[in-house]
Backbone bond lengths (Angstrom), bond angles and torsions (degrees), N, CA, C in turn:
res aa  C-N    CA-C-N  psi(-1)  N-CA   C-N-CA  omega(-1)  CA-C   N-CA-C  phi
1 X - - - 1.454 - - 1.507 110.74 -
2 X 1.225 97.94 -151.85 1.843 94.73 -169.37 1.633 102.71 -99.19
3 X 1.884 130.00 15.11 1.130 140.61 -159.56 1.531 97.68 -89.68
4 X 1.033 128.80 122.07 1.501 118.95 168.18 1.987 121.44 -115.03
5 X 1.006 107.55 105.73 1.863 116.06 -165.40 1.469 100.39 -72.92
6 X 1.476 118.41 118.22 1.340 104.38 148.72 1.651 127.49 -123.98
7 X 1.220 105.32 140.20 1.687 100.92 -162.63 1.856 105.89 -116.63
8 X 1.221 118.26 99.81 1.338 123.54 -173.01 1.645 118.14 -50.63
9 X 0.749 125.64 153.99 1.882 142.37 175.28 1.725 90.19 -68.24
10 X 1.339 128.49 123.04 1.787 119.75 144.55 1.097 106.50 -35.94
11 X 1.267 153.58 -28.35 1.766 133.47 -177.90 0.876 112.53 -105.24
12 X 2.018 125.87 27.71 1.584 128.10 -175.68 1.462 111.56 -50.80
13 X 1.207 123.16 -26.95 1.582 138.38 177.51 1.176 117.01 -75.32
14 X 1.237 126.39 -9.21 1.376 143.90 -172.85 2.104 100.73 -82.04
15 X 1.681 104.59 -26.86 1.384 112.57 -168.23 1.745 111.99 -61.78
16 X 0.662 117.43 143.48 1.677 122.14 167.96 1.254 134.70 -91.81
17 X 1.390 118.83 122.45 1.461 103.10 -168.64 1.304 121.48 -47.29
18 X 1.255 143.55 -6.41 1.540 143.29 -178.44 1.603 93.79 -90.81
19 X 0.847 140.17 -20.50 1.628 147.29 171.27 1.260 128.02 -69.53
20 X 1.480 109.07 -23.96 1.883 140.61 -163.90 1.174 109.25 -60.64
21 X 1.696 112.94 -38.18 1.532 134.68 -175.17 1.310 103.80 -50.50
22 X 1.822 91.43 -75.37 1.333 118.33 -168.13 1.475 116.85 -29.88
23 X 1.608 103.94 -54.45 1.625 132.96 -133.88 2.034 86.21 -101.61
24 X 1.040 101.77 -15.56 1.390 99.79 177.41 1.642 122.31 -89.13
25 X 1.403 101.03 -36.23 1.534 121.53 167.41 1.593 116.64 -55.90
26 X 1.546 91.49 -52.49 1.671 101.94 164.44 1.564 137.20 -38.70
27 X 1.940 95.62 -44.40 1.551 107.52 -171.70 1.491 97.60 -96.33
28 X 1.314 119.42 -35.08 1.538 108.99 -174.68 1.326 127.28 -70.75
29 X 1.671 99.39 -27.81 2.105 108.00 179.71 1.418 99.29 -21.47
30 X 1.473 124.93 -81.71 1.421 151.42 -168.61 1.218 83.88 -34.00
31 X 1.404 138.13 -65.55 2.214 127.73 -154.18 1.404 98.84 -68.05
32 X 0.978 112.03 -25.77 1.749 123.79 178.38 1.866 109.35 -48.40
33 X 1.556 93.21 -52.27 1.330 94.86 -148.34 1.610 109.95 -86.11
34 X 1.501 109.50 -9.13 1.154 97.83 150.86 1.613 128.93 -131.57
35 X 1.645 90.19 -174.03 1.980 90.19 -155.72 1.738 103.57 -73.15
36 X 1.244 126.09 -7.32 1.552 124.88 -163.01 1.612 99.22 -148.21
37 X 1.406 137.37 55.90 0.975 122.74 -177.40 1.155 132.41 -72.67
38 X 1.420 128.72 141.95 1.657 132.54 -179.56 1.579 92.91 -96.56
39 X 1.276 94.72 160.31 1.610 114.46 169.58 1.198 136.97 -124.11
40 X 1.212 160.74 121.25 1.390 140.31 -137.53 1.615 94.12 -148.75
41 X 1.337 147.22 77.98 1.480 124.50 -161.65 2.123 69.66 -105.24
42 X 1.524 79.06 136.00 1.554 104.48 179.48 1.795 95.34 -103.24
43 X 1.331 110.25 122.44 1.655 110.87 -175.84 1.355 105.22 -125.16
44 X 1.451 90.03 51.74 2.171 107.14 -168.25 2.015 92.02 -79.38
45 X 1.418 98.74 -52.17 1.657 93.17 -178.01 1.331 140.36 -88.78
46 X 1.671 109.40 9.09 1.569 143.69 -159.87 1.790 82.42 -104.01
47 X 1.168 123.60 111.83 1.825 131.14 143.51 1.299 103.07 -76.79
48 X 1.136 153.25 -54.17 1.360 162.80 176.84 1.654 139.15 -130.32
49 X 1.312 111.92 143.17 1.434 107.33 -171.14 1.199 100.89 -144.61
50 X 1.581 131.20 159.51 1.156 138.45 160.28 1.492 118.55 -122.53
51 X 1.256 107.65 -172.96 1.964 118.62 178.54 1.742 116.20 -46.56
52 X 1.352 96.82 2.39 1.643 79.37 -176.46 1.893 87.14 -116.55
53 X 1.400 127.64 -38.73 1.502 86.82 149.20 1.342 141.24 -78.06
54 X 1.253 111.88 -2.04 1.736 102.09 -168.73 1.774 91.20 -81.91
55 X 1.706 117.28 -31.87 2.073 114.61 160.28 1.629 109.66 -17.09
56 X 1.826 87.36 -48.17 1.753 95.53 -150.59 1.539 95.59 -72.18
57 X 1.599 125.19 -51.01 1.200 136.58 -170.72 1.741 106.24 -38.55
58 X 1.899 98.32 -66.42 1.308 97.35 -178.54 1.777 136.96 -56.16
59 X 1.541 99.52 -18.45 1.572 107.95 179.98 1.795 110.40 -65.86
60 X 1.846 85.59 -35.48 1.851 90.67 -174.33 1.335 104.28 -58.70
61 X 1.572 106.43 -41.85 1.312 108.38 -156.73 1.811 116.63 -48.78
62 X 1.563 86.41 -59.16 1.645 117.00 173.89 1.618 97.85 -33.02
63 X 1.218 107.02 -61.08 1.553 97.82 -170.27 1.368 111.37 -88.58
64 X 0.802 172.23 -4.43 1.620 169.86 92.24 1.864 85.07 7.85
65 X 1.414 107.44 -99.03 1.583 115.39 -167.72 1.501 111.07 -26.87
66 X 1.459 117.02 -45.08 1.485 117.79 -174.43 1.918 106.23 -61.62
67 X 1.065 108.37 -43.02 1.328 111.84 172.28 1.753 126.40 -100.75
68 X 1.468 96.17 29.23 1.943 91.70 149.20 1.559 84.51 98.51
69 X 1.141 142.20 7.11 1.952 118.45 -157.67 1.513 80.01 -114.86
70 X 1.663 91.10 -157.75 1.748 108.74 -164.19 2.192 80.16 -161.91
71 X 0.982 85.69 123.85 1.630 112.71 170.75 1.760 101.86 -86.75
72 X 0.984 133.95 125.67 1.727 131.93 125.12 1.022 131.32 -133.02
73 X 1.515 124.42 -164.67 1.739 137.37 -154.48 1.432 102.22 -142.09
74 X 1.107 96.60 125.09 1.354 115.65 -175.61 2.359 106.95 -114.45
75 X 1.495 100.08 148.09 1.929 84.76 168.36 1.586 95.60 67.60
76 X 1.500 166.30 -8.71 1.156 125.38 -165.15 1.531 115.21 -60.55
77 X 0.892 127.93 160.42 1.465 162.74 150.08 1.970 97.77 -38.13
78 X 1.055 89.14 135.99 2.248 79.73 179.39 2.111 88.05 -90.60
79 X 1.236 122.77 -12.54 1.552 109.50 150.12 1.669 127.81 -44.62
80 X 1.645 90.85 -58.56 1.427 119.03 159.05 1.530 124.53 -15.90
81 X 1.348 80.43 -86.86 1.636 115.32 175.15 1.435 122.30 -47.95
82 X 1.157 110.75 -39.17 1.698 112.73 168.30 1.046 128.46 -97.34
83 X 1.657 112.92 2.43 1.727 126.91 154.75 1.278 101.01 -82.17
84 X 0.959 125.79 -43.42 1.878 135.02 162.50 1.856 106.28 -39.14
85 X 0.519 101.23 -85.30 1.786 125.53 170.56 1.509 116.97 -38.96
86 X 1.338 123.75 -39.85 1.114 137.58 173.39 1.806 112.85 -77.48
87 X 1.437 95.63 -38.54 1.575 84.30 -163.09 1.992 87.07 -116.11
88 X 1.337 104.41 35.26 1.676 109.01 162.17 1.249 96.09 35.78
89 X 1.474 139.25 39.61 1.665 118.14 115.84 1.559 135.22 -81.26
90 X 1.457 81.01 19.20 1.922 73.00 174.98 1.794 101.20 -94.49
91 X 1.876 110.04 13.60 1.302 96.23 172.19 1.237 117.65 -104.84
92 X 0.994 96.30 9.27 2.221 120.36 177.01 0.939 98.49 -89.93
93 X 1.917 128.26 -64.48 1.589 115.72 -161.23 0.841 84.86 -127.61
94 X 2.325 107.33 153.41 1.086 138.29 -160.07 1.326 96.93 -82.15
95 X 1.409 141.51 155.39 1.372 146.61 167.17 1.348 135.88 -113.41
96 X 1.600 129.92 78.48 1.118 125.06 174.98 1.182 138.71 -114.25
97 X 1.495 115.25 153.29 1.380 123.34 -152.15 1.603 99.88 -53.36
98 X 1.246 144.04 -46.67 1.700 136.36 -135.12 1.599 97.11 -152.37
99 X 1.267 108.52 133.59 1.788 115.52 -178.84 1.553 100.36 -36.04
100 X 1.588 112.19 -57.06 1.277 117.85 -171.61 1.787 134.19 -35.70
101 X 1.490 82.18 -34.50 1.790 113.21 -179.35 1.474 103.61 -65.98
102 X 1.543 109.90 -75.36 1.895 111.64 165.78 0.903 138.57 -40.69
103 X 1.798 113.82 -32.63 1.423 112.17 -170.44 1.688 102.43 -74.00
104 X 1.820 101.90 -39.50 1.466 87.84 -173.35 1.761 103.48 -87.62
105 X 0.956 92.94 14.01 1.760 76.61 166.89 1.602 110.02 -97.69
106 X 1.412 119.93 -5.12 1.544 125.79 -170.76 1.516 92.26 -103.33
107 X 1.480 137.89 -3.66 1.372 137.85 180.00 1.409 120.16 107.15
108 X 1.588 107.66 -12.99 1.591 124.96 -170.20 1.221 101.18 -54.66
C-alpha cells in the first residue's frame, strides 16, 4: 500500500553527519514512490538518538507533509520520549506504544 515502515539500527547514532545524505536518500526512495505516503519509523530497537537522527526524522517529515502523508513513531524508548517531549516534537509526531497501534492509526 502507500504505508512505508522504517525500523532504525540500535547504533542509528553511531551515523555521521557526512553519511545524512546518503542514509537519507536510502530511507526516503520508498516516500518518493508514492503519491500519499504514510510513515511508520518503528523506534522498537533505538534506546537513544540524537540531532543527527531527529535531521533525518525532520527531512522525512518535510517530505511526507509536502506530499499529503502523516509521519509517526512507534516503540520509543521513555529516553526517546523525553528527547521527544523536551525538544516539543512529540507535538509534530503522533506517539505510539507498538507498530500495530500506528499502522492502524496511518490506515494500514
Amino acid at each position: 500500500g502507500n504505508t512505508v515502515v522504517i525500523t532504525p539500527a540500535s547504533d542509528i547514532e553511531d551515523l555521521k553527519w557526512d553519511l545524512i545524505e546518503q542514509a537519507a536518500e536510502i530511507v526516503m526512495s520508498p516516500m518518493r514512490q508514492n503519491d500519499v505516503p504514510m510513515v511508520v519509523f518503528d523506534l522498537s530497537e533505538v534506546s537513544y538518538f540524537g540531532s543527527v537522527f531527529l535531521a533525518l526524522l525532520l527531512r522525512c517529515h518535510k517530505l511526507v507533509r509536502t506530499r499529503g502523508g502523516e509521519l509517526v513513531l512507534s516503540g520509543a524508548s521513555d529516553t526517546a520520549t523525553e528527547l521527544l517531549r523536551i525538544t516539543a516534537l512529540d507535538t509534530l509526531w503522533a506517539l505510539y506504544d507498538t507498530r500495530e497501534e500506528a499502522l492502524a492509526a496511518v490506515g494500514r
